[in-house]
N, C-alpha and C positions, 0 to 999 in steps of 0.2 A: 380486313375489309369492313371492320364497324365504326374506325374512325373518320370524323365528319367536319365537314367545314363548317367555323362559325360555332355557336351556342346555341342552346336547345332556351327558350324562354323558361325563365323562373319567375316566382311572385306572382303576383294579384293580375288578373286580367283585363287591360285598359275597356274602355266602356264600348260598347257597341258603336260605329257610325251610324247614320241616316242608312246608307248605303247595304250593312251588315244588317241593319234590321228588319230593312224590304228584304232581302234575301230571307233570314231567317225565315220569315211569314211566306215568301215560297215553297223554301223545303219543305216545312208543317205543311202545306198545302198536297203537296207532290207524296210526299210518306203518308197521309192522310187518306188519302185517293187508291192507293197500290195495298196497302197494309191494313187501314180501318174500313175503306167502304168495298174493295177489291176481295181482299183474303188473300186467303191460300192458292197460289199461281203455279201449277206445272204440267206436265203430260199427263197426270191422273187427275188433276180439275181443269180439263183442257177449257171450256168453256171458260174461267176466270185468266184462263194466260192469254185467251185470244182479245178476251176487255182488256188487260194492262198491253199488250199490245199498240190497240186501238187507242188507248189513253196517252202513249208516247208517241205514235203518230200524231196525233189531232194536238198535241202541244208542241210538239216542236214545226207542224205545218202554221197554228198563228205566232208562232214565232219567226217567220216569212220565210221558209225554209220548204224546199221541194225534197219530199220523203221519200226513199226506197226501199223496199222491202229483199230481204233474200227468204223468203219460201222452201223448207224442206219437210220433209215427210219423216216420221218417227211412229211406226206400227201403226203407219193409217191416218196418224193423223197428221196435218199442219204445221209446224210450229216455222215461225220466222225471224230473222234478225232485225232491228228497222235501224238504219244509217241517214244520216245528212252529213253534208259537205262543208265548209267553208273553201272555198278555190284559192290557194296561194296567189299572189301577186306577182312573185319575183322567183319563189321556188316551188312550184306547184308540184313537179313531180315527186317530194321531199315530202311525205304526210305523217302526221301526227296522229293517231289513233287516240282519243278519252274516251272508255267503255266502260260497263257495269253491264251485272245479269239481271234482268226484270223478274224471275222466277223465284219460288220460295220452293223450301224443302215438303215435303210431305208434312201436313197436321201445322205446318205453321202458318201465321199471318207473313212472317218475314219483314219486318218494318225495319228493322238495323241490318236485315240479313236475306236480299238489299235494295230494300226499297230506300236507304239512305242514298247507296250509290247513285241508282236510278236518278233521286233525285237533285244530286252533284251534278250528272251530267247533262241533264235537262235544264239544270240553272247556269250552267257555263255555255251549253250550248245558248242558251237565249241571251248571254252577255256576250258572246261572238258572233251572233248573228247577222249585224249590220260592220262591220270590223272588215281591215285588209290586213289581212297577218303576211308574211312574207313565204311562211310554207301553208300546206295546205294540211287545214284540222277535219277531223272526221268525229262526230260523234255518234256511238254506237251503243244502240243496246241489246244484248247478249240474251239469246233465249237458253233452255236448258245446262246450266251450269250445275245444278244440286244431283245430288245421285237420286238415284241410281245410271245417270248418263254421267256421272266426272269424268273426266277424262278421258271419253269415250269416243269414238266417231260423230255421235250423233249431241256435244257438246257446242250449241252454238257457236264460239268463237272458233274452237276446230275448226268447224264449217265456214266461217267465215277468213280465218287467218290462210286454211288452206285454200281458197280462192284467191286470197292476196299475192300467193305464189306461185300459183298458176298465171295470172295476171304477170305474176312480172312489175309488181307493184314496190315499190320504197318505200318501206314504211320506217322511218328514221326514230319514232319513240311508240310507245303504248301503254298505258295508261291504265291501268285496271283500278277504278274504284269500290270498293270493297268490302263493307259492312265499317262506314266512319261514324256511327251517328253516337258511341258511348264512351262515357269519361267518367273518370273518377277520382276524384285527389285524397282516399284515406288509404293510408300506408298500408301496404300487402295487396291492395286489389290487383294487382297486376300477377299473373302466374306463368310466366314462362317457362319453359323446361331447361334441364341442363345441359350445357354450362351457359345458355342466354340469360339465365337467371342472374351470373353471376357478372355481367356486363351491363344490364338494361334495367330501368327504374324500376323497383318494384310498385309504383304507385301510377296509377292508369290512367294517367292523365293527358299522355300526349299522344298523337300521330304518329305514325311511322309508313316510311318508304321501304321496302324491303323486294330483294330480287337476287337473282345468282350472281355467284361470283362474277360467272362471264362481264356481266353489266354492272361492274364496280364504280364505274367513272362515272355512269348514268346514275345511280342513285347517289354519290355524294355532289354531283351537279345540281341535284332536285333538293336535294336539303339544304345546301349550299343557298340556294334562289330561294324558298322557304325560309330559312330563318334569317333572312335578309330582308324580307318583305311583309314577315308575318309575328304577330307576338302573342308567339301558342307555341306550347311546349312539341318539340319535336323530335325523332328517333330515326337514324338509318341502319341499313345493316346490307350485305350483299355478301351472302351464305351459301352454304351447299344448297345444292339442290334439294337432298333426299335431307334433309333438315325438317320432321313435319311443321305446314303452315307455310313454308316458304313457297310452295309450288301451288297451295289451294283456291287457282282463280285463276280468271281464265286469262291476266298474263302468261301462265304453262302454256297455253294454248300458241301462243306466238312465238313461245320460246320453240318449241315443237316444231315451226316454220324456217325458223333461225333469224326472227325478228327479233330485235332489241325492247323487252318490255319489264315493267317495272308496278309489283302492287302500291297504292295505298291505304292503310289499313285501321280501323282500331285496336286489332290484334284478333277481333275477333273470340273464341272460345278462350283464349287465353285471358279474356277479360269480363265478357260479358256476360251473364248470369243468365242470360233465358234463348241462348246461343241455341238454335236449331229446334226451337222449344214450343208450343201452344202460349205461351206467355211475350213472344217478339212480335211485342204490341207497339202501337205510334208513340203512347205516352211513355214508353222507355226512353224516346231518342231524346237525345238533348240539343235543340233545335240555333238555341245561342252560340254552343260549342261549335257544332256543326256549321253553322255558316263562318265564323272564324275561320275555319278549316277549308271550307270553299272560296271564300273568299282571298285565301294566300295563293289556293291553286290556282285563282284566275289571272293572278299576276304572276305565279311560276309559268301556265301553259304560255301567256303572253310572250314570256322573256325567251321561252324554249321556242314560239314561232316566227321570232323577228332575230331571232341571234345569227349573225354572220356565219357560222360552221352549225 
């Protein structure tokens, strides 16, 4: 389950477009907002979760999008999910979940960890906004993800994916973005455990798609459309479950529903230096990489919302 369709990019990095560089100066903007003027975001600075919140509503409302909120309660207080729609065209009842957790751990800013995702999905959503895809996309942002709520009941997507199946909802992929914003190309920055070590680059420089076995075909379809589309080093894998790192984001959460969902990742602790830390500052992220990386995903979600199956 780690072999991949296609080639992972090697060599020099072609140059930025017009296009990749407005984006870039987005995310800076979106990680800037959540990470340097926000902070530290969760049920013990409820006041800072309720601003980032309100900062992914009120962006993704002028991005002409009608916001909804899901509202629950967590020892008193508040915390909520916020979602917008894209309305499929041809297969509406068929949806696409692209999600990320707005919340940071305790003591950190969280600006890779994930006010990156946040701001992946805030920039895909506002490049779909005006669009007729053929299924219908959802973008979501995820309240309480960090512990001491993991995997909890009271873990936003939980909350949210368990709705989806109450509903009676199709949710045909999910998307979890997930701490993308660090790279590295000197040899060894990459630490995976064994035996992943003994498969995957040890040099931290590229993406990865990773998810359960179960959704083997879905993650070498995403890599597949990636490095078909995108020229930026890329990695899949579709592992154990109980493999650590494969389960930590709230893809678990869907999987837990028996939705079909899939991380994407930097690797996370396995790479990055100031992982869950007082130092997961804006100016760690690497904002050129990072839109490269968004930028491929906007032409994978594309291909995955207009493809005939």
């Amino acid at each position: 389950m780690i072999r991949m369709p296609g080639q992972s990019h090697e060599g020099p990095l072609p140059p930025l477009t017009d296009e990749q560089r407005a984006l870039e100066q987005e995310l800076h903007s979106h990680v800037q907002t959540l990470a340097g003027q926000i902070g530290e975001r969760n049920v013990f600075r409820h006041d800072r979760l309720v601003l980032a919140a309100d900062y992914i509503r009120t962006t993704l409302a002028d991005a002409g999008y009608e916001v909804r909120r899901q509202p629950y309660e967590v020892g008193g207080k508040i915390c909520e999910n916020v979602e917008v729609e894209v309305r499929g065209s041809r297969r509406p009842d068929d949806i696409m979940v692209i999600g990320a957790h707005y919340d940071s751990v305790q003591g950190s800013p969280g600006a890779n960890d994930n006010a990156s995702g946040v701001a992946a999905m805030l920039a895909l959503a506002h490049a779909f906004a005006k669009t007729h895809p053929a299924r219908t996309l959802r973008f979501v942002g995820f309240t309480n993800e960090e512990p001491p709520l993991f995997q909890t009941k009271y873990m936003g997507s939980r909350v949210y994916a368990r709705r989806s199946r109450e509903r009676g909802e199709t949710i045909v992929l999910m998307l979890s973005l997930e701490t993308i914003g660090y790279y590295s190309d000197e040899p060894g920055s990459q630490h995976l455990l064994f035996p992943l070590n003994l498969i995957y680059p040890s040099t931290g420089n590229f993406i990865a798609f990773v998810s359960n076995v179960e959704n083997g075909f879905r993650v070498r379809r995403l890599v597949g459309s990636f490095r078909q589309q995108a020229e930026f080093p890329s990695e899949g894998g579709a592992l154990w479950g109980l493999i650590p790192g494969v389960g930590w984001s709230d893809h678990w959460a869907f999987w837990k529903e028996g939705f079909p969902a899939v991380m994407v990742t930097d690797t996370a602790l396995f790479r990055y230096p100031a992982y869950h830390s007082n130092t997961d500052r804006p100016e760690l992220v690497q904002y050129e990489r990072m839109a490269r990386v968004v930028s491929g995903l906007q032409a994978v979600v594309a291909e995955m919302a207009n493809a005939p199956e």
